[in-house]
C-alpha angles and dihedrals in degrees: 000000000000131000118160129295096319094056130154136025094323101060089056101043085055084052107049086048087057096057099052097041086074121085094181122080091223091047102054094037075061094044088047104054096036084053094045097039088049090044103051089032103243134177088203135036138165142159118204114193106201130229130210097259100064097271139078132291089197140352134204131195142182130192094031121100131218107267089041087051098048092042078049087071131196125010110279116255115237097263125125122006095346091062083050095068086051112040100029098048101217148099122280112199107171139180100228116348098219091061096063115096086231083060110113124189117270132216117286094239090058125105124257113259127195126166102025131184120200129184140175127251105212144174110205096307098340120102095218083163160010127218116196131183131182143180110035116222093235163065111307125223109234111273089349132093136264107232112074145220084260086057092050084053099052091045093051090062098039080055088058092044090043094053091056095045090047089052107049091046087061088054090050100058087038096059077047089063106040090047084056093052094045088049091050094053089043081055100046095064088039087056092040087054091037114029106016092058088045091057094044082062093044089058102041082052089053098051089049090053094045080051099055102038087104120035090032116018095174085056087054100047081053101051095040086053084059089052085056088055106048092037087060093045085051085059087050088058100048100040080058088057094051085051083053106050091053104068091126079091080080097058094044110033097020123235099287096058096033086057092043095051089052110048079044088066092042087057093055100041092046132062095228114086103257118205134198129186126158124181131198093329109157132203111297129189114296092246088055102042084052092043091053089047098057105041084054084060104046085046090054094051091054097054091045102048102028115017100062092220128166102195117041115189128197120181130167124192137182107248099183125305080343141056145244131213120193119185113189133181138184102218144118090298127189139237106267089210088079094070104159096050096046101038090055092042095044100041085246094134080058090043087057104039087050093052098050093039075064096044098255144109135253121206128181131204115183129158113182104252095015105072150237131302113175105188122197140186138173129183110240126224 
């Protein structure tokens, strides 16, 4: 079987692992027309997915450039030959497309098409899909087209391959979502604990001032100096929330960049040297590389607002098949005997629970006047 400069098993092979290697649904419609136009050497290619209103949801296209696609105008409506591949259910192979009586006209912008092949992306009985090629790069039979029964066949298999990838894309954004809504909710209670009690006492602060500007003004100043406090402690908390709601830098950048980038950004914004270094960590489970993110963080945010500290350093090492991430801090410290004030006051009761939720340990070392070091290890895969 030939098909262009990329022919044979290994052509497909390359393409197939293309597919799969995408989590994102934008990504793999991509991966599937640029494999199927270069395979069945095409001068054409698109995928339409369709939506519930008669149009499109996306549409992906290869072999048109930019300023063609945008002169092109909106996405096309599923009418003609387009609504076949995804009501019928078969194959359309076809000498020259215009010629057929489903053929509507296209927009004068788009390019001429002539043999087309057209094919079905489906999951058990459901179209999720319509691939589409046109304009094959060779010698045409006469009167026939150009894309053959072999075409059809391959297709056919990078349809199959293209319907799983596509699937499981899907379930994947929509795991992401759910895990966003699950960590918002999870937020909310945390702000209306954190932020929400530290406002009620701004407010009751504020009336008492208001209360006392005028029998005892030196009262007031004090008390409005305690608003400014524990309006700036309210901001803490929510810039926290705002940390928390960003973990997708894991997926894209890995745990290593996305902990350098933000204790980057910590550096710049306090005024304590903060440090990152990170050496021959690999890639770990998804629940233990967030954990460790976000104990670092909380960790962090400890050293900068209440320690006092003037040096902050994060390192993260390989221990085996694992990792372990050591945040130490020269500040003011605490003794680690009163457990239940400083673990309450420090987040460590969080810290704990996250490490062991990931199948690690947590362990603390903490001298008053000598500083922090949170330790903390978790197994690999």
């Amino acid at each position: 079987m030939s098909h262009g400069p990329r022919s044979g098993l290994a052509a497909v092979s390359s393409a197939l692992l293309a597919m799969s290697r995408h989590l994102e649904v934008r990504d793999v419609l991509k991966t599937i027309v640029a494999s199927a136009r270069e395979l069945l050497d095409a001068e054409y290619a698109a995928l339409g997915v369709p939506d519930d209103h008669g149009g499109f949801a996306q549409f992906v296209v290869d072999g048109v450039s930019e300023e063609q696609w945008k002169a092109i105008g909106p996405l096309p409506r599923q009418h003609g030959i387009l609504a076949a591949m995804l009501h019928e259910a078969r194959a359309e192979r076809l000498a020259d497309v215009r010629k057929d009586p489903r053929f509507e006209g296209w927009p004068k912008a788009h390019p001429d098409l002539v043999d087309f092949l057209g094919l079905p992306i489906r999951d058990g009985d459901e179209i999720i899909g319509a691939l589409f090629l046109a304009n094959k790069n060779c010698e045409r039979p006469e009167g026939g087209c150009g894309f053959t029964e072999d075409d059809e066949e391959l297709l056919g298999i990078l349809a199959q391959h293209a319907a799983i990838a596509l699937t499981n894309a899907r379930l994947y954004e929509r795991s992401r979502e759910l895990t966003i809504a699950e960590e918002r909710s999870r937020l909310a209670h945390e702000l209306h604990d954190a932020v929400s009690q530290k406002l009620f006492s701004l407010r009751l602060t504020a009336q008492a001032a208001a209360r006392l500007v005028d029998r005892d003004p030196s009262r007031a100043k004090g008390e409005l100096q305690q608003v400014a406090v524990l309006a700036a402690e309210a901001a803490d908390e929510l810039r926290a929330a705002v940390v928390e709601l960003r973990p997708a830098a894991l997926d894209e950048d890995g745990l290593v960049a996305t902990l350098r980038t933000q204790i980057q950004v910590l550096d710049r914004a306090h005024h304590a040297c903060v440090t990152f270094a990170g050496h021959g960590v690999k890639a770990l489970p998804a629940s233990q590389e967030e954990a460790l993110l976000r104990v670092a963080q909380e960790a962090l945010h400890n050293a900068l607002r209440h320690s006092g500290a003037d040096h902050v350093d994060v390192t993260l090492d390989r221990r085996g098949s694992g990792a372990v991430l050591r945040v130490t801090d020269d500040g003011s410290g605490f003794d680690t005997r009163a457990v239940r004030h400083a673990g309450r006051h420090l987040g460590l009761v969080s810290m704990r629970d996250r490490a062991s939720g990931a199948g690690g340990t947590l362990t603390v070392e903490s001298v008053p006047g000598k500083g922090t070091v949170i330790e903390m290890e978790v197994p690999g895969g």
